[in-house]
VMD Tcl script that draws the C-alpha trace (Angstrom):
set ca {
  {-69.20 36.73 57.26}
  {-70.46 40.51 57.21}
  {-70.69 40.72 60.41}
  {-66.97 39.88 61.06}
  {-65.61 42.03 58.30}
  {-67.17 44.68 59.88}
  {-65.48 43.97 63.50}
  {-62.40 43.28 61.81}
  {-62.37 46.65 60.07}
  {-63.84 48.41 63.72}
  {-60.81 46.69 65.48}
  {-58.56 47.72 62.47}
  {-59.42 51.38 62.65}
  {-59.43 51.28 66.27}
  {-55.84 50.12 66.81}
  {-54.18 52.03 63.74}
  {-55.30 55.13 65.31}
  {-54.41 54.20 68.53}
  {-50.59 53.94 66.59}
  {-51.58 57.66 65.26}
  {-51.97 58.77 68.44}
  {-48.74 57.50 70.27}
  {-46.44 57.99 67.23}
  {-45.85 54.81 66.21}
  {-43.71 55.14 63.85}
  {-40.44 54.42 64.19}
  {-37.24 56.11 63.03}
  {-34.38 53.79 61.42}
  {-30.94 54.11 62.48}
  {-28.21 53.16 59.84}
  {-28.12 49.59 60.88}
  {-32.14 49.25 59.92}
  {-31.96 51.37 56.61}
  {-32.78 50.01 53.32}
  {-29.31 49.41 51.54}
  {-30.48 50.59 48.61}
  {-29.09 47.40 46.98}
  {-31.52 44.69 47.83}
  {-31.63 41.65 47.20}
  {-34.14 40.61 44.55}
  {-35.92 37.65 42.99}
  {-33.14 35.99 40.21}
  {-33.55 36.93 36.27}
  {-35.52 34.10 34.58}
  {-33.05 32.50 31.80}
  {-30.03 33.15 34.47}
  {-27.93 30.35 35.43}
  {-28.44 29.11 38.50}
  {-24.14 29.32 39.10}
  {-24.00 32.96 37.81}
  {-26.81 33.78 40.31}
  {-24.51 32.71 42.85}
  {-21.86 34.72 42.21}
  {-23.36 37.83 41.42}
  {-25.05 37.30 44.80}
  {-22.14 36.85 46.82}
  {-20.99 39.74 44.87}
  {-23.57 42.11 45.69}
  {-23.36 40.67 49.46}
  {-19.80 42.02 49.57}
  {-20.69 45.03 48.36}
  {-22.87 45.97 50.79}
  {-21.57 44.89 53.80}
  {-17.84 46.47 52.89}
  {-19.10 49.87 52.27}
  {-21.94 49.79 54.88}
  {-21.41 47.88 58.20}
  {-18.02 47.09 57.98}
  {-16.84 50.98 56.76}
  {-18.36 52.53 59.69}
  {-17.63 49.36 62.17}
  {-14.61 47.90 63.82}
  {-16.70 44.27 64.20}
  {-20.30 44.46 63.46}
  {-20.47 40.84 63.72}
  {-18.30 40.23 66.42}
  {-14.82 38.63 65.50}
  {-16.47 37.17 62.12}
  {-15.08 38.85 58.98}
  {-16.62 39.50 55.76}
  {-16.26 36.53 54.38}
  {-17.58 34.79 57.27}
  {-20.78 36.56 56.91}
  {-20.73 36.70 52.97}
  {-19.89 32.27 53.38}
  {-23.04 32.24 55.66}
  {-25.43 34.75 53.79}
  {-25.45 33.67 50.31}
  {-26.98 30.96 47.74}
  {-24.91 28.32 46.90}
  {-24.52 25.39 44.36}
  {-22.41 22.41 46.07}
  {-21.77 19.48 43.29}
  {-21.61 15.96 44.23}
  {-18.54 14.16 45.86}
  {-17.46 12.08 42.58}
  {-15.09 10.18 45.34}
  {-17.38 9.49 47.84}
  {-20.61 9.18 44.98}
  {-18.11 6.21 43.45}
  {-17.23 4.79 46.38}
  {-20.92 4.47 47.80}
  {-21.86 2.70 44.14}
  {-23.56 5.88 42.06}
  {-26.04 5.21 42.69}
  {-30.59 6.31 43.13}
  {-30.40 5.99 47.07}
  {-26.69 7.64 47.12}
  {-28.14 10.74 45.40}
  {-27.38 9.78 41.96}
  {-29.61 12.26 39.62}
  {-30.65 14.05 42.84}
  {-31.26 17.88 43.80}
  {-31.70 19.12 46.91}
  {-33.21 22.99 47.46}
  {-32.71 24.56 50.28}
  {-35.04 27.71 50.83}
  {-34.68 29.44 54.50}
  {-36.93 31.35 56.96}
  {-37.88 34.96 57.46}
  {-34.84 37.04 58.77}
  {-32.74 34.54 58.35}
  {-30.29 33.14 55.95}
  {-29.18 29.68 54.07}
  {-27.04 28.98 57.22}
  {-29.88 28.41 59.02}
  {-30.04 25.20 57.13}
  {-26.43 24.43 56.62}
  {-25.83 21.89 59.21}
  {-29.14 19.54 57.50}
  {-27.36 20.00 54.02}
  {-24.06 19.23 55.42}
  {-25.80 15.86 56.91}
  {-27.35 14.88 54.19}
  {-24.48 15.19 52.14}
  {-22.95 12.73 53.96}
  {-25.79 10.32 53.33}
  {-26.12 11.23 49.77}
  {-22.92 12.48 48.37}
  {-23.66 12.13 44.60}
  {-26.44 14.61 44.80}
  {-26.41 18.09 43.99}
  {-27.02 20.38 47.35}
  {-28.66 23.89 46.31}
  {-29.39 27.34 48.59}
  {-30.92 30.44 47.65}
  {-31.12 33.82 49.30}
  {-34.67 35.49 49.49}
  {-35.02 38.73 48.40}
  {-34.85 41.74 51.34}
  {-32.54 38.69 52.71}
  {-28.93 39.42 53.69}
  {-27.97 42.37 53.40}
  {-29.79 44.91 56.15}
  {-32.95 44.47 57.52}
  {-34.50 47.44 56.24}
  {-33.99 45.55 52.75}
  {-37.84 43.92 53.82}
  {-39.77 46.97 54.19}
  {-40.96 46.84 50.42}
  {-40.34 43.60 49.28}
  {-43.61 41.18 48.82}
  {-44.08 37.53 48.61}
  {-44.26 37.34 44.93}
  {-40.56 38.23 44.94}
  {-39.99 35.19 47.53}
  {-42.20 32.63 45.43}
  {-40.57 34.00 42.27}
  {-36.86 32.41 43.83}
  {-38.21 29.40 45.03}
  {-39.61 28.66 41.47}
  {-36.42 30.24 40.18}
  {-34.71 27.69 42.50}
  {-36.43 24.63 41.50}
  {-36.51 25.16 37.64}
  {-32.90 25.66 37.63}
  {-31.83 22.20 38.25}
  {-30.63 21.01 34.83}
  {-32.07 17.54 32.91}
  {-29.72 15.74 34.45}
  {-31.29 16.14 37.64}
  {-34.69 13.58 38.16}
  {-35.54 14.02 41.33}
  {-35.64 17.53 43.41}
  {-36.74 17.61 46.68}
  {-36.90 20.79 48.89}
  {-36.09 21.48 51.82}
  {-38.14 24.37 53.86}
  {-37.32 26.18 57.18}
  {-40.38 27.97 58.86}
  {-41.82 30.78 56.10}
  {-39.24 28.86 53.78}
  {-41.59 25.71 54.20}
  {-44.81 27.52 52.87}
  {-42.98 28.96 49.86}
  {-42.20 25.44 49.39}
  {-45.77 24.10 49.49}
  {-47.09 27.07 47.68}
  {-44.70 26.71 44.97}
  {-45.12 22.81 44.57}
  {-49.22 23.38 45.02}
  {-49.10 25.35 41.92}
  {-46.95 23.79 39.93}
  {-49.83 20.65 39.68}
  {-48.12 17.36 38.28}
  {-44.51 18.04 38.16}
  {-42.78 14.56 38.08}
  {-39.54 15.79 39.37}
  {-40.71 16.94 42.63}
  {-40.11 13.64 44.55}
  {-40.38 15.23 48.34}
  {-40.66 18.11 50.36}
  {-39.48 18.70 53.99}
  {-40.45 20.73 56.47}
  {-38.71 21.82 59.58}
  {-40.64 24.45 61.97}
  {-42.75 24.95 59.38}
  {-44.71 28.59 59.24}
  {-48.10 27.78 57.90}
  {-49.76 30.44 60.39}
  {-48.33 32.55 62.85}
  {-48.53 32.11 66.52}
  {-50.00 35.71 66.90}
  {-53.72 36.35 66.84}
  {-52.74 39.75 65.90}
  {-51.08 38.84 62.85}
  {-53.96 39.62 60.35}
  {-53.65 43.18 61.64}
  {-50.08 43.36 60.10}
  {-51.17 44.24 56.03}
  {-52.66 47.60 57.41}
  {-50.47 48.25 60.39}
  {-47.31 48.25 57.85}
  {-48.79 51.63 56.20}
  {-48.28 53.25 59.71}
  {-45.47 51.45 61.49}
  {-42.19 50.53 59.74}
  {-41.24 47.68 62.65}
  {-42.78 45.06 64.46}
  {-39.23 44.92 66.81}
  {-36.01 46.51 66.41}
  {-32.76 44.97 67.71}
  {-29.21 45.22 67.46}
  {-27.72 43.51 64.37}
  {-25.06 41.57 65.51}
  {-25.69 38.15 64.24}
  {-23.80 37.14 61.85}
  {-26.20 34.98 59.98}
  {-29.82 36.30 60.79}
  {-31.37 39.64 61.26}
  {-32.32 40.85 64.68}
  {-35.26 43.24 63.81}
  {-38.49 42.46 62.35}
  {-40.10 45.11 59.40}
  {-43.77 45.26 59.67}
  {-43.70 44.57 55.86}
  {-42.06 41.12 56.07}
  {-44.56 39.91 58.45}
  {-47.41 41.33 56.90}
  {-46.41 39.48 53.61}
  {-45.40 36.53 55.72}
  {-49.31 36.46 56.40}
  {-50.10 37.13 52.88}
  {-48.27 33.95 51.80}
  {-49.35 31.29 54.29}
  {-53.24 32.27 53.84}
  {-53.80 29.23 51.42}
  {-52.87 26.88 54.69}
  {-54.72 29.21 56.68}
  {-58.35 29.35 55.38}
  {-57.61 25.69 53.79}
  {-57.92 26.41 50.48}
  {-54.13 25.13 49.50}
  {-55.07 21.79 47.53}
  {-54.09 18.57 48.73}
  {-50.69 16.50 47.21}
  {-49.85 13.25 46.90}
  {-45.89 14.43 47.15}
  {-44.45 12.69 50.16}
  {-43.71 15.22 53.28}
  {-41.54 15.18 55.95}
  {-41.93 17.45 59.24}
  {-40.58 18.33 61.81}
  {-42.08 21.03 64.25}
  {-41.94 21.60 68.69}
  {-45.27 21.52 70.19}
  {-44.00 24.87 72.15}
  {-43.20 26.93 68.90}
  {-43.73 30.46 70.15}
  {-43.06 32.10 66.29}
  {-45.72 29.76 64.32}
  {-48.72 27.61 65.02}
  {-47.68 24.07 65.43}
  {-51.05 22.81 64.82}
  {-51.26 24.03 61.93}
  {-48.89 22.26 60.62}
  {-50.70 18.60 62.00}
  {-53.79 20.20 60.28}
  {-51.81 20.42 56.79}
  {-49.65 17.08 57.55}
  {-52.83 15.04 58.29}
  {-55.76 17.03 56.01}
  {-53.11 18.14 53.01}
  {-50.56 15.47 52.29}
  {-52.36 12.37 50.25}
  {-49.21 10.20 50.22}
  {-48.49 6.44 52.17}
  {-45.02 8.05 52.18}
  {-44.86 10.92 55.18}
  {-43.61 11.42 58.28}
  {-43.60 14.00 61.28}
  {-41.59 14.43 64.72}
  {-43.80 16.33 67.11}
  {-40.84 17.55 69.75}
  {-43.09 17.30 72.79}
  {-42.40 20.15 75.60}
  {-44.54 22.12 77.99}
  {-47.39 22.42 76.09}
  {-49.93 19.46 74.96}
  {-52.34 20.88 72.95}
  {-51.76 17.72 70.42}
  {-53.57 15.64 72.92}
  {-56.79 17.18 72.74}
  {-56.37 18.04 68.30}
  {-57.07 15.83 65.68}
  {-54.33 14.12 64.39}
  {-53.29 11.14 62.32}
  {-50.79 8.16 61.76}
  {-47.23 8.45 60.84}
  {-46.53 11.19 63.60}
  {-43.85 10.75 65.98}
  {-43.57 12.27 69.70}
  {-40.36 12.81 70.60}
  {-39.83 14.71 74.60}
  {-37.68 18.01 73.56}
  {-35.76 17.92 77.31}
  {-32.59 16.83 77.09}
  {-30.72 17.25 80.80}
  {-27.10 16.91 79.34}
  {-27.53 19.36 77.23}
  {-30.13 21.64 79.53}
  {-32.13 21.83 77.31}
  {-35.72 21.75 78.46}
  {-37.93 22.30 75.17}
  {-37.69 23.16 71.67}
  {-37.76 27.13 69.84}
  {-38.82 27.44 66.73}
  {-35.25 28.36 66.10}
  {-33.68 25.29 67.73}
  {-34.76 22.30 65.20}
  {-32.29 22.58 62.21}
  {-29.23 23.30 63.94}
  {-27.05 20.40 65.80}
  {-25.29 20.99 68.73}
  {-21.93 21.19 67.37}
  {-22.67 23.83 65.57}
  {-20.06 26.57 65.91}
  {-22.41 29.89 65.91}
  {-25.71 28.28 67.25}
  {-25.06 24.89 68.72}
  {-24.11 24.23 72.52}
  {-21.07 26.17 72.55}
  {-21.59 28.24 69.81}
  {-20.73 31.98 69.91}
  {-23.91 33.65 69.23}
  {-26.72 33.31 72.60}
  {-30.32 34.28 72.07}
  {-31.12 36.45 75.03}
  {-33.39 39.37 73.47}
  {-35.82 38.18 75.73}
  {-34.87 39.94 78.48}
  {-34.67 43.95 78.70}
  {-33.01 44.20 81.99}
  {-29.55 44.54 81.36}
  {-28.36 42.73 84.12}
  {-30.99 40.02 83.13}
  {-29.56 39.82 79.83}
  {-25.73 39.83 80.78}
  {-26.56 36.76 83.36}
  {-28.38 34.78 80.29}
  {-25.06 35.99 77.81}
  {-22.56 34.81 80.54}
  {-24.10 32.46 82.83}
  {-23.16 28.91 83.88}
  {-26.07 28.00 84.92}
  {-28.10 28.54 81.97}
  {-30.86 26.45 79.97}
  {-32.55 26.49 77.12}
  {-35.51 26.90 75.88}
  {-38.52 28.38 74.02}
  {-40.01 32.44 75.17}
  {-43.29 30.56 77.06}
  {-40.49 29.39 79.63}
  {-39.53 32.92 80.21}
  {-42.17 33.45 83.51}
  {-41.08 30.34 84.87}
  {-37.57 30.23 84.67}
  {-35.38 32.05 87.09}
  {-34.54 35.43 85.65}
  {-31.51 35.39 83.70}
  {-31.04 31.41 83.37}
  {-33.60 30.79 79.78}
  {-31.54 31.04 76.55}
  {-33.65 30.32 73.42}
  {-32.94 27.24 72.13}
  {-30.79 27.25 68.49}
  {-29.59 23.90 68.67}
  {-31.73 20.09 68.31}
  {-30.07 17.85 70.69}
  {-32.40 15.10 68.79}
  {-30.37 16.43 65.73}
  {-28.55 12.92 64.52}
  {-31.42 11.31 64.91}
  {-34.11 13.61 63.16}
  {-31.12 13.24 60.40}
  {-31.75 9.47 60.49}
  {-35.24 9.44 59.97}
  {-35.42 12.13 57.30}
  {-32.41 10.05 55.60}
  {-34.96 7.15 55.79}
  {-37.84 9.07 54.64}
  {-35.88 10.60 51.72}
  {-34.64 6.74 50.29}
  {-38.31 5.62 50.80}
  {-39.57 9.01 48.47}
  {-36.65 8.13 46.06}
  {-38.27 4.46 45.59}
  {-36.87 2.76 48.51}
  {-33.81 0.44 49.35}
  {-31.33 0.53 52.57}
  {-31.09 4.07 54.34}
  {-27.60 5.04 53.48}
  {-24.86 5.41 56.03}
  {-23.11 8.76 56.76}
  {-20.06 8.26 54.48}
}
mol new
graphics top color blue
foreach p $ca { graphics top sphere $p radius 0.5 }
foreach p [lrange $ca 0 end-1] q [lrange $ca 1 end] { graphics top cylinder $p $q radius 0.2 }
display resetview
């Protein structure tokens, strides 16, 4: 154990000065300045409605005097309140019409909370088209989002905040479900998945929790280099900076977030996270090129003590689950799809169906920052002959032609299963229908 610390810190000094030497740090245009206004972690004792609002407030705020003050369309043709709909926490009440009509009852939602907790960069869009779903299937439940803090507003919002302040909203999230709710289950999108477990790990016994799910869940990053990130940050304000035109996701990475992103998942990590008997769903692509898809197997198979679980293992290119130890209840599932070219699954592809308007098939926004040639790029924004796919298809595919994946075209029927998995957490009975 010395003797690595003391590589580790030889390496350390070794690349940070290397940084030094070539002036590594970076300066930050308006678009990648803090706001000045970030978001933070929620007041304990507020209401989880008037966190909301003042949310969507402060959203508005920003964005009108910053981006859209100096900008004709910084988001393309979406407006403000577009970007403020798709940016901030919400609280969504059951459908008393549909909750009657469906019976009112346990495996309609009755007494039900949903949490919905998103990734790094992104936003609670990112899982809008799973709530929207499962709203169908469960319309007298109660469908919560929050925003993490640095979250929303510019991404220079994440160069001080820490993972305390994201733990701090998940908790803040959870606890703010009222008595009338028995039964919350969360619902975690890559970092938003280990604030998730980390939150429900140290909460112990907590009777209410009846579930968690997982989708592309970020238990370890897919970079070796990642541990470097804590002491890099103190020299180097970004891992990547890109243009921020998406409406519902930042496009640049602070070396901050990613070194607290590190921070947080080091329970699954070094395995010191305690196992749970609360039942777990995941979802994950065996090609994720942003986290470590074993590591979620390791946690699904070493962490989760429950007969209730279940995992979809979208199979692509790579087949490192073949050779890894592994356990029951996981499902392999081929992530090609030829009618919808789609030849493997990104990390950003499995919560999104392909109908959605922004990410899915036809959707407006096209993920082509993988390519630096500008004539490389405008064939991947514009081209008909396109697919889609995860960054280690990048080599191999003709240059121009890869778009990363933002869309599941497995998406109903991941929706099915988790439906299924969610009744059988609740106490069981007939999966609902989609009303």
């Amino acid at each position: 154990m010395v003797t690595r610390r003391t590589i580790r810190t030889g390496l350390t000094s070794f690349v940070l000065g290397t940084l030094l030497a070539i002036g590594a740090c970076s300066e930050s245009d308006a678009q990648h300045a803090p706001s000045g206004n970030a978001i933070s972690a929620p007041v304990r004792g507020t209401s989880f409605d008037a966190y909301v609002q003042s949310t969507r407030t402060q959203l508005y705020d920003i964005l009108s005097k910053g981006r859209y003050a100096s900008e004709t369309k910084p988001f393309g043709d979406y407006d403000i309140d577009q970007v403020v709909d798709m940016r901030s926490p919400y609280s969504i009440a059951p459908d008393q019409a549909a909750c009657d009509a469906a019976g009112g009852d346990l495996v309609h939602g009755e007494k039900v909370g949903f949490l919905a907790v998103h990734g790094l960069t992104d936003s609670p869009y990112w899982l809008s088209d799973v709530r929207d779903q499962l709203r169908m299937r469960f319309p007298c439940a109660t469908f919560n989002g929050v925003l993490l803090p640095g979250h929303g507003t510019t991404p220079g919002d994440l160069i001080d905040v820490s993972y305390q302040d994201w733990l701090d909203t998940v908790r803040f999230g959870i606890d703010a479900f009222g008595d009338d709710i028995e039964h919350i289950i969360p619902i975690g999108y890559s970092m938003g998945a280990a604030l998730i477990g980390r939150d429900i790990s140290a909460r112990g016994t907590d009777e209410r929790i009846s579930a968690m799910i997982m989708l592309s869940p970020g238990f370890e990053a897919k970079s070796e280099m990642a541990w470097l990130t804590p002491y890099v940050r103190y020299f180097k304000d970004w891992v990547g900076q890109d243009p921020e035109s998406d409406p519902a996701k930042y496009g640049s990475m602070a070396m901050n977030a990613a070194a607290e992103f590190h921070l947080v998942t080091e329970p699954y990590r070094d395995g010191s996270l305690p196992t749970s008997t609360t039942p777990v769903f995941i979802a994950i692509s065996s090609d994720d090129q942003t986290v470590n898809p074993l590591a979620a197997v390791d946690y699904f198979c070493s962490k989760v003590n429950s007969g209730i679980k279940k995992m979809i293992w979208y199979q692509g290119e790579i087949n490192e689950l073949s050779g890894h130890p592994r356990c029951d209840n996981i499902d392999i599932i081929s992530s090609s799809n030829d009618d919808m070219r789609t030849i493997n699954h990104a990390h950003t592809a499995i919560t999104m169906s392909p109908d959605n308007p922004v990410y899915g098939l036809n959707g407006t926004i096209r993920d082509c920052g993988h390519y630096d040639d500008p004539a490389e790029h405008e064939a991947c924004e514009t081209g008909s002959d396109t697919v889609y796919g995860e960054r280690n298809l990048l080599q191999s595919a003709t240059a121009g032609t890869l778009r990363r994946g933002t869309f599941n075209p497995d998406f109903p029927n991941m929706i099915e299963m988790m439906a299924a998995f969610i009744v059988a957490s609740l106490g069981g009975g007939q999966t609902p229908a989609a009303q």
